[in-house]
C-alpha positions in Angstrom: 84.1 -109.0 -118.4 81.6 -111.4 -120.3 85.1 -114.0 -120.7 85.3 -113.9 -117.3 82.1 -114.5 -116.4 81.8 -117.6 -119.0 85.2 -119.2 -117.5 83.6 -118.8 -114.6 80.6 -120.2 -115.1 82.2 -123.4 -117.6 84.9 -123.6 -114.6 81.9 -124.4 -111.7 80.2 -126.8 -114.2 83.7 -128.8 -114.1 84.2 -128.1 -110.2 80.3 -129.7 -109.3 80.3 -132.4 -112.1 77.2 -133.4 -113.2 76.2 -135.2 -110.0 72.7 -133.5 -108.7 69.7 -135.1 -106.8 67.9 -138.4 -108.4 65.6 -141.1 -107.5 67.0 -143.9 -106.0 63.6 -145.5 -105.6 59.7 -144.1 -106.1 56.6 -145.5 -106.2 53.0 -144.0 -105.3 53.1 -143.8 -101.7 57.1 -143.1 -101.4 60.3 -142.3 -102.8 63.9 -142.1 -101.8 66.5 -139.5 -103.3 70.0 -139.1 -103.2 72.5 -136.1 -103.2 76.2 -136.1 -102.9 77.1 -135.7 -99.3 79.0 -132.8 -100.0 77.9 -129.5 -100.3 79.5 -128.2 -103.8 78.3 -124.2 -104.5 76.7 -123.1 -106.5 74.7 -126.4 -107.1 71.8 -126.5 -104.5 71.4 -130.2 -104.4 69.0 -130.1 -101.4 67.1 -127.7 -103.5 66.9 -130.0 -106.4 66.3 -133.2 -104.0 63.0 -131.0 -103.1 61.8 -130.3 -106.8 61.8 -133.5 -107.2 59.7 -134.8 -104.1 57.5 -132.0 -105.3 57.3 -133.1 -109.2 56.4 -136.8 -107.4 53.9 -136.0 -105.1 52.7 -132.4 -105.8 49.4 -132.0 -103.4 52.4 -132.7 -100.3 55.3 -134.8 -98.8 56.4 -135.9 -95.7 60.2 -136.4 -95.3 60.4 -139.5 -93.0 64.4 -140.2 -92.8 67.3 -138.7 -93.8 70.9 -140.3 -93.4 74.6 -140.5 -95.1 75.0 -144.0 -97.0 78.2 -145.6 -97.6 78.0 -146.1 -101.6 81.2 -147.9 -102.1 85.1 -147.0 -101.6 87.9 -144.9 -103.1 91.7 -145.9 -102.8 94.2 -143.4 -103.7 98.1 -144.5 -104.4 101.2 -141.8 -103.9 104.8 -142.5 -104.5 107.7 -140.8 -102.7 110.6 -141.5 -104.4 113.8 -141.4 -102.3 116.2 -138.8 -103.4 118.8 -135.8 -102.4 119.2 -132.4 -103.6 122.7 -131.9 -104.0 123.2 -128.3 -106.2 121.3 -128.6 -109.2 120.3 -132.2 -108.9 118.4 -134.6 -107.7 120.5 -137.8 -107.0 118.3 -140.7 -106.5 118.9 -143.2 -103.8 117.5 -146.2 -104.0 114.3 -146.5 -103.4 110.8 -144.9 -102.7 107.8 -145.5 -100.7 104.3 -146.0 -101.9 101.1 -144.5 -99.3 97.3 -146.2 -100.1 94.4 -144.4 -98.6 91.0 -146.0 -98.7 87.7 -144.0 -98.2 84.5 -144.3 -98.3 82.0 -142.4 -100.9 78.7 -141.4 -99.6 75.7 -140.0 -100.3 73.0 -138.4 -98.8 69.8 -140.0 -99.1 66.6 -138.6 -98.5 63.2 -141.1 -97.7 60.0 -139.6 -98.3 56.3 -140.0 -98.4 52.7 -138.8 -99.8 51.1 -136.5 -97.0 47.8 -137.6 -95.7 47.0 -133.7 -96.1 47.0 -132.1 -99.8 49.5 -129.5 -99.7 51.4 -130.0 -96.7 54.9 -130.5 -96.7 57.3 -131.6 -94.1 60.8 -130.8 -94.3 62.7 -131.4 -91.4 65.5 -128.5 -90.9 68.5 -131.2 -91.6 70.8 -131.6 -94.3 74.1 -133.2 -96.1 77.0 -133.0 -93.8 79.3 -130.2 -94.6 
């Protein structure tokens, strides 16, 4: 049982990456931090993305904005070769046709502020899109 629950474990940490929340920008009146747009269980990125605003402004934050950002593409290439099943075999026939798929990679990003009140914080009930 303690295998299984190890794989398991090791198996999630190769499933969620190491991607989690991080600054994209901070000084002492505001920050902005991103999280992959995906969810990806068990990782709580939201949760993370919120230690963080707390670590940088601990007597409160506002959250001002929150939005999906296009961070750049990713093209995929698949090959079809052309061929028949006859009995055992494959017999090839000339030919095969090549598919490209380009998409884009976001992120969620998160815009932030100091709260005007000590120890208020504002978090709007939004999140990445699932």
């Amino acid at each position: 049982m303690p295998r299984i629950l190890a794989l398991l474990i090791i198996t999630s940490l190769f499933v969620t990456g190491c991607t989690s929340a991080r600054y994209v920008s901070r000084d002492q009146e505001r920050g902005v931090i991103a999280i992959p747009s995906i969810s990806t269980w068990p990782v709580d990125h939201r949760e993370n993305a919120m230690g963080l605003m707390q670590a940088h402004f601990p007597q409160g934050y506002i959250i001002e904005k929150e939005e999906e950002i296009v961070i750049g593409t990713e093209t995929q290439n698949h090959t079809d070769v052309h061929a028949h099943e006859i009995g055992n075999s494959n017999i090839y026939l000339g030919g095969e046709t090549t598919h490209t798929t380009t998409t884009d990679k976001t992120e969620w990003r998160i815009t932030y502020r100091r709260a005007n009140n000590p120890r208020v914080s504002s978090v709007p009930d939004q999140g990445p899109i699932q």
